[in-house]
Each structure stands twice: as structure tokens, then as C-alpha cells.
N, C-alpha and C positions, 0 to 999 in steps of 0.2 A: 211393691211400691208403697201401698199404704203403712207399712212398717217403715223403710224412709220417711216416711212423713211425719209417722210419730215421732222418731227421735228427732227429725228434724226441729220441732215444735217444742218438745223436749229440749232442747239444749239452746233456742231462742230465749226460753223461759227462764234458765240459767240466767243467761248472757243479760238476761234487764235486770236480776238482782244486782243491787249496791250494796258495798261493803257495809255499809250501818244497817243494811235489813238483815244480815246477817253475822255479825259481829253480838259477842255475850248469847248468840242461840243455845248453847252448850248448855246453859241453865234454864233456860226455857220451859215451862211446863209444855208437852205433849199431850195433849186427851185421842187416844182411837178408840177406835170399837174393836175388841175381839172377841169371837164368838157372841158377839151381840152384847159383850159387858163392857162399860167405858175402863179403860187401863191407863194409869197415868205415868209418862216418863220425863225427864228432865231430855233436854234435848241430846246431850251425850252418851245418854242410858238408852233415849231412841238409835240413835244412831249403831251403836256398836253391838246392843245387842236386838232388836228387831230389824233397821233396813237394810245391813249389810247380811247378816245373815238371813236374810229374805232374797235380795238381790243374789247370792250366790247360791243360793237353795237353785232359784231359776236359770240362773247361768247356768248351773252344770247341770240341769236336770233337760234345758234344751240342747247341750251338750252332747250330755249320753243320747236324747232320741236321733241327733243328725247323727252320730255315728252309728247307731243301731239300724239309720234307713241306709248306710252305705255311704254319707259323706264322709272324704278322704279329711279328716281333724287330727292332728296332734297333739301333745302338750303345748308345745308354741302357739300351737292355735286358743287357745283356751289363756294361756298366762300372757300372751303379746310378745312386742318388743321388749329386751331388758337393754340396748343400746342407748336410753335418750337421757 
């Protein structure tokens, strides 16, 4: 339930951006910390190569643990609908 909740909250959080808060982010400067050093990207250099392949590191790595405990997964289950 508490996992509902975060996406929930998550995707509220979405839903109050306006197109001008994120419109020209692409150029953006990014500051994180990694491994404790600040790393600087433009916002499309964040994107493409730290939160997606971060995001899908997690995807498939809770992926493989439900199937390794016995949940019934697929590739459908992992890639979605391709219908919409």
C-alpha cells in the first residue's frame, strides 16, 4: 500500500507541472551529487544518460528479483501494452 502511495504522490507531482516549468529544461543546468562529487548536466544529458538508465537499471533489477521469488512475469509484463 505504501508503494501506491508513493506513485500516487508521484504522479500528482507531475500533474501540477505547467508547460512553462518545463519547457527549454533540455538546456538546464543539472548539479547532483555523485559519489559525494557535485556532477554537472544539461538537462537532456541528465535525462538520457543518468535518469533513464537509472530508472531501468531498477526496473529490471526488480524485475529479475520477482521472478527469481516465483512471480509468474513475462516480457509483456516488463515492456507493457504495445496497442495504444
Amino acid at each position: 500500500m505504501e508503494l501506491i502511495i508513493r506513485v500516487e504522490r508521484a504522479l500528482d507531482y507531475v500533474a501540477s507541472l505547467s508547460a512553462t516549468q518545463i519547457d527549454g529544461s533540455e538546456a538546464r543546468e543539472i548539479v547532483r551529487p555523485i559519489r559525494g562529487e557535485p556532477h554537472r548536466f544539461t538537462g537532456m544529458n541528465y535525462l538520457l544518460h543518468f535518469a533513464l538508465p537509472n530508472f531501468y537499471f531498477h526496473v529490471t533489477t526488480a524485475y529479475a528479483i520477482l521472478r527469481h521469488n516465483g512471480v509468474e512475469l513475462g516480457k509483456a509484463d516488463f515492456i507493457g501494452g504495445l496497442d495504444q
